[in-house]
N, C-alpha and C positions, 0 to 999 in steps of 0.2 A: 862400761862392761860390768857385769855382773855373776858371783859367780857362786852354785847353789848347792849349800850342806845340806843333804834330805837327812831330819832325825830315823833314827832305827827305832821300830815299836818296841826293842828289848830295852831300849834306852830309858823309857819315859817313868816317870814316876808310879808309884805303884798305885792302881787306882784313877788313872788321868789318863780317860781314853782322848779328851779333847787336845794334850798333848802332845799327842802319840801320832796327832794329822799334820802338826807344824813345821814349817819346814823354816831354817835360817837360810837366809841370801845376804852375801856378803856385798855391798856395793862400794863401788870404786869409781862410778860416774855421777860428778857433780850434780849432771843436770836431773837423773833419777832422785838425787835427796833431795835437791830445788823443788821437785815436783812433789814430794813427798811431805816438803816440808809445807808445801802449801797448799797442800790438801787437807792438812791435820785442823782442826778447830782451836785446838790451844794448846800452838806448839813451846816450845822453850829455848830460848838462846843457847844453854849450853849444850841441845840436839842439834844446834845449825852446821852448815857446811863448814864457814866461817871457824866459826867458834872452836871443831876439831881441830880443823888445821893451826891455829893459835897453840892449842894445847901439844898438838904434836912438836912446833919449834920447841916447847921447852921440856921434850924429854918423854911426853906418854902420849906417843902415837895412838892417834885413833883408827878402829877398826866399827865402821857403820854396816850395820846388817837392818834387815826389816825380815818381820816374823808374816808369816805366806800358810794360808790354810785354804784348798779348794780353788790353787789360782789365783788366791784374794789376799792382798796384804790388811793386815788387821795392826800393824803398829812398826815402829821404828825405833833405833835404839845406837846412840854411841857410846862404843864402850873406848875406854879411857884404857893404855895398858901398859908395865913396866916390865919389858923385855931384857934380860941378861943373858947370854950364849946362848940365842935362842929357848930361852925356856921363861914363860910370862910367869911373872911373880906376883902380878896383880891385875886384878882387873876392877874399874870404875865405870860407875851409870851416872850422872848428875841431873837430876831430874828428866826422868826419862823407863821407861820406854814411852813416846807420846802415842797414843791411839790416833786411830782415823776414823770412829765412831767419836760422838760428841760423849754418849753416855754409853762406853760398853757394858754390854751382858757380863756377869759374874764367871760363868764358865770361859767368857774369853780372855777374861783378866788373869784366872788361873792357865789358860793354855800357854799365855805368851810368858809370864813368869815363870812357871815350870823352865819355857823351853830355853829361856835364859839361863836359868840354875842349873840345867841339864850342860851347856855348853859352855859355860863358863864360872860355872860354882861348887866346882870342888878340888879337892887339897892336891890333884896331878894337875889340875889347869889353871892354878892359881887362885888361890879368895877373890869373891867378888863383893866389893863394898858397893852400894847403892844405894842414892837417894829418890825412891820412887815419884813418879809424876801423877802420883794419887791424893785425893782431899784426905786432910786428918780426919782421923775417926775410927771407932770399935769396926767397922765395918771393910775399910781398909788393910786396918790390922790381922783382923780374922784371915782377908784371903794372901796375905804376904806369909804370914805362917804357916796355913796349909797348903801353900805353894813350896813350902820349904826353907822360908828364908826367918830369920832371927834379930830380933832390935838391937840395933848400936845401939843406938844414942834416939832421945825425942826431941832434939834442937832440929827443927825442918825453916826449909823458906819460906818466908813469908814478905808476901807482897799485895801490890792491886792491881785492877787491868783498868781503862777509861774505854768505854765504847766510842770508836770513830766513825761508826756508819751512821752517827745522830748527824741531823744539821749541824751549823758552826752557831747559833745561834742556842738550840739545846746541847752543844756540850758547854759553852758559855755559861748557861743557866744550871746545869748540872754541878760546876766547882762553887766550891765554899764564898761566902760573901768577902772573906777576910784576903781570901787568895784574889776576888774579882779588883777588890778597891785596890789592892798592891800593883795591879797590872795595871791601872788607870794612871796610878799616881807617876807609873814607871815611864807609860806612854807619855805621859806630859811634861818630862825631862828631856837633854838634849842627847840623851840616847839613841843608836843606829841598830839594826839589828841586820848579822853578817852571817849567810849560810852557805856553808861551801863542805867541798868532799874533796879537794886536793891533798896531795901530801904534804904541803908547806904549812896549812892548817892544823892538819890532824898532828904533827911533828910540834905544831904549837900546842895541844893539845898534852900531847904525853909528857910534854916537860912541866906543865903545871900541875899535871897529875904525881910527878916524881915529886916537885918541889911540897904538895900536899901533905904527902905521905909522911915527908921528913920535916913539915913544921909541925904539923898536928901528932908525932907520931904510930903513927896507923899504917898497915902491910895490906895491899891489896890486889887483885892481877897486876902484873909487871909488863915495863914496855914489852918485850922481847915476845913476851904472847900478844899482848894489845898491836904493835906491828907486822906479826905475821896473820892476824886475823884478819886484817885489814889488805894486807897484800892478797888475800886468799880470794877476795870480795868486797874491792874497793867500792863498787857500787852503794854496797848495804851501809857503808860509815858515811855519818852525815855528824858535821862538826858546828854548833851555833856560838856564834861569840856576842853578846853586847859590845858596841862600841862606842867612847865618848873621845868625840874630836881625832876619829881615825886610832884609836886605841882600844886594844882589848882589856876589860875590866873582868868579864867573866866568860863562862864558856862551859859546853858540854856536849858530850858525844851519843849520839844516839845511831843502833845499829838494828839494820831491820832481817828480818826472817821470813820468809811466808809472806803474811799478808797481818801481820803482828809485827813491831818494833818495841824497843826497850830501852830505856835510860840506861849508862852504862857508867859514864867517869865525869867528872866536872870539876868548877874553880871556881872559885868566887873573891876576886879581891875586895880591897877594905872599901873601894868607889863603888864597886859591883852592889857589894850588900846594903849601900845608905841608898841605891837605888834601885831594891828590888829586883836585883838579877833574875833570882830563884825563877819567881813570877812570869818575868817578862819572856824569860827563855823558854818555860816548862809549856806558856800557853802557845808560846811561837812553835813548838814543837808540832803540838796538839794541829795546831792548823798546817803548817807545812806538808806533815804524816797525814793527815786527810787529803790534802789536796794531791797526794801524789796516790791516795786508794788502799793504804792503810786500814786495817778496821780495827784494831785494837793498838794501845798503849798501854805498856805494864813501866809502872812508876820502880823500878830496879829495884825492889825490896824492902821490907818494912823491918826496922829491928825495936822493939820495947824499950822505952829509955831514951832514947836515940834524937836528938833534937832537929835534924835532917829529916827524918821519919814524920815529926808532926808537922812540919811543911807541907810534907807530899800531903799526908792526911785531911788537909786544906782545899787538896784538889778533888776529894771524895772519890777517890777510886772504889773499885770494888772490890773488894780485900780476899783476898785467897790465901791457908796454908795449905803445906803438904807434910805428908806425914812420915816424917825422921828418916834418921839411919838406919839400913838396915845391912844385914851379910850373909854367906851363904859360904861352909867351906868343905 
């Protein structure tokens, strides 16, 4: 079911007639974001179905709308939001709003921003913080401004995607030579490779993920969202383990969206890394996520410094940022 805020032309921003046509729909039926989501060209995990519902267990219920001009949905949007005695104290975008244009028009990129700030960025409907699903650059910047929005911060995501609609042969030939010989040497150990989406798995999963956090000390999503994401859309979590002699050494979870998937949590014990987990796992990914009609893999994020980071880098994604924080109040 779905159910439809018409903006008022008194409403729109001053000067933004292309605002003033948009209408929000709030949806509340899985299957219309399922569709939604995989219509987009290059959507984002934290847009997925999944992925609200995750964030809702722990506190900031999500409310999914798509922005509608002429009939025609032109983008989509979960906002993140901190509810007290009924009255929203916040509102969050994490990369997002995703287009259904591959490359929108400028006026559309202002219409659908506007009509966000319009409904949920100002000081009676709560701040809205937002990490837009726009490429860094002057260009970006320009229209989040005159959309009306303001820079947090210029720390954005940054990641890569792997094209999957190549052969298994050209994406082969596409990663780093250092990353190929690792998986050769990995194959020719007495390594198994275990892919499964039950909950006994994924439960193995989150406990190495907890046990991570607290050797290495590093904070990262917590089971309590990681389990209810997964309840939301068991389908989408897919759990890879290397195994030596019926034992898991390493492991990683990758959750799919649309018709894009994404690295998400992993582990690597001390047997794991003398045999090339990384490797073995990242390219069983790469083929599995093809074989099931995948067309992209986004390698979970790039951070500078990051020794994790020059791994993936190995595998020569195609590197993408986006462009910062921003707010609107």
């Amino acid at each position: 079911m779905t159910i439809e805020i018409v903006s008022r032309p008194g409403q729109a921003s001053v000067g933004s007639t292309a605002a003033a046509e948009v209408a929000l729909r709030v949806v509340t039926d899985r299957q219309r974001w399922e569709t939604l989501t995989a219509q987009a060209p290059n959507p984002h995990l934290p847009q997925s179905f999944a992925y609200g519902a995750g964030k809702t267990a722990t506190g900031w219920p999500a409310k999914r709308i798509e922005f509608v001009r002429d009939g025609r949905t032109l983008a989509f949007a979960t906002v993140l939001q901190i509810r007290r005695l009924g009255i929203t104290l916040l509102n969050r975008v994490n990369r997002g709003p995703v287009f259904l244009d591959a490359a929108p028009s400028d006026d559309t990129i202002l219409a659908v921003y506007r009509a966000l700030r319009r409904h949920h960025g100002h000081f009676w409907q709560g701040p809205l913080l937002i990490a837009p699903a726009l490429p860094r650059g002057d260009h970006a910047s320009r229209l989040l401004r005159e959309a009306g929005y303001m820079l947090r911060h210029e720390r954005s995501w940054t990641s890569g995607r792997i094209d999957l609609t190549r052969s298994e042969d050209e994406i082969w030939r596409g990663l780093g030579s250092t990353f190929r010989n690792r998986v050769r040497n990995a194959q020719k150990s007495e390594a198994e490779l275990d892919i499964a989406s039950g909950g006994v798995a994924y439960e193995w999963m989150l406990a190495r993920h907890r046990d991570n956090m607290a050797a290495k000390g590093f904070s990262a999503v917590n089971s309590t969202m990681l389990r209810a994401l997964r309840a939301a859309a068991p389908e989408t979590v897919t759990v890879f383990r290397m195994m030596v002699g019926q034992k898991p050494v390493a492991g990683m979870s990758v959750v799919s969206f649309g018709t894009h998937c994404e690295y998400h949590i992993g582990w690597f014990g001390p047997q794991g890394r003398k045999l090339n987990a990384g490797n073995f796992l990242m390219w069983a990914v790469m083929r599995e996520m093809k074989r099931r009609g995948l067309t992209t893999f986004d390698v979970g994020g790039l951070k500078p410094g990051d020794g994790y980071t020059q791994f993936k880098k190995t595998m020569k994604p195609v590197e993408y940022e986006l462009c910062g924080e921003w707010m609107s109040f």
